[in-house]
N, C-alpha and C positions, 0 to 999 in steps of 0.2 A: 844442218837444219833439223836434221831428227831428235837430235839433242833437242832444241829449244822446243821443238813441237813436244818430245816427250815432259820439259817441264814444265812445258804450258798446261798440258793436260792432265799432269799431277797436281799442277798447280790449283787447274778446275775443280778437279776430282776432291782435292782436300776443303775446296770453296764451300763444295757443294755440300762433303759430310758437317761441316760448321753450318752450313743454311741447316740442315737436316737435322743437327744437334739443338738448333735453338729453335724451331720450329716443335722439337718435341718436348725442348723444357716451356715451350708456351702453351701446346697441349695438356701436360701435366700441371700448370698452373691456372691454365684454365678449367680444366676438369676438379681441382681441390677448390677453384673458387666457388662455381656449381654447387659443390658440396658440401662447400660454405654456408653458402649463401641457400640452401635447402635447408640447412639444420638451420640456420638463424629465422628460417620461415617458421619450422616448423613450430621450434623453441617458443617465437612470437605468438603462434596461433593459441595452441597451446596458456598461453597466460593469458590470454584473451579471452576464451572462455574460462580459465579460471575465476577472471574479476567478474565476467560475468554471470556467473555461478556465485559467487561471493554477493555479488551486487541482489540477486533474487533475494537472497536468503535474507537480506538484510534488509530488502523492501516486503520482502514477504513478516518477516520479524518487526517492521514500524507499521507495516498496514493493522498487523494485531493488536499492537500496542494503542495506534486511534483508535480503533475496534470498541477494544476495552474502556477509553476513554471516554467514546461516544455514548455504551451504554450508562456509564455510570453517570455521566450526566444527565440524558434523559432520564435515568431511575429519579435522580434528585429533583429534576422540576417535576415529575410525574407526581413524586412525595410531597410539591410543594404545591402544586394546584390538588392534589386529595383534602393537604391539610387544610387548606383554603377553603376549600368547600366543605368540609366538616364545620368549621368554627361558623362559615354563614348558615351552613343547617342548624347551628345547636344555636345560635344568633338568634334566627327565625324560628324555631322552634320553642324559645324563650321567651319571644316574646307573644307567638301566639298564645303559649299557656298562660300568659298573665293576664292574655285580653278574654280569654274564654272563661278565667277563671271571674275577671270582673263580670264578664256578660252572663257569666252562666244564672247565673240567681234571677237577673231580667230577664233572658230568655224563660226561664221555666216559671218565673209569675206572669209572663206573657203567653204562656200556653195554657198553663194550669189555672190563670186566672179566669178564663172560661167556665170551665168546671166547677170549679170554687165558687163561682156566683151563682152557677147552675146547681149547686147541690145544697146551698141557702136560699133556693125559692126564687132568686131572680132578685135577691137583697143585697 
């Protein structure tokens, strides 16, 4: 019976270093996945702020671009209500001169016509 007990217990014994063997290649596969699966974090993070680093610079670069667009369009209506209001000043001021220029002769024998009568005696 010692026999069979001693092969039982080698028998064990060799069980167990197989439990122990595949136990350790599951350690080691689990510890490279870990390490995996870290670099693939990290790798990810990583490009993540890079797009969003990319992504700034690229709203930072279209916000300038409206920028620019917006002033140049204001510049150009600003030029177009100046211009506007130049042509109605010179408009208006056309046409006052013609009216002042008609009036002015009335005006000045309606003033000086006083005098005039006055420095012929009231004739």
């Amino acid at each position: 019976m010692s026999e069979t007990g001693g092969a039982t217990a080698s028998a064990s014994v060799e069980v167990l270093r197989k439990l122990k063997e595949i136990e350790n290649d599951w350690d080691a596969k689990l510890v490279a996945a870990r390490a995996e699966t870290a670099a693939r974090l990290t790798k990810s993070r990583e490009a993540a702020e890079a797009a969003i680093a990319a992504a700034r610079v690229d709203a930072e670069r279209w916000r300038e671009v409206q920028l620019v667009a917006a002033r140049i369009q204001a510049q150009t209506e600003a030029d177009s209500i100046l211009a506007a209001g130049r042509r109605t000043a010179a408009d208006i001021e056309g046409a006052v001169g013609k009216t002042m220029k008609s009036a002015g002769p009335k005006v000045l024998d309606a003033i000086l016509g006083e005098f005039r009568s006055s420095d012929t005696g009231g004739k």
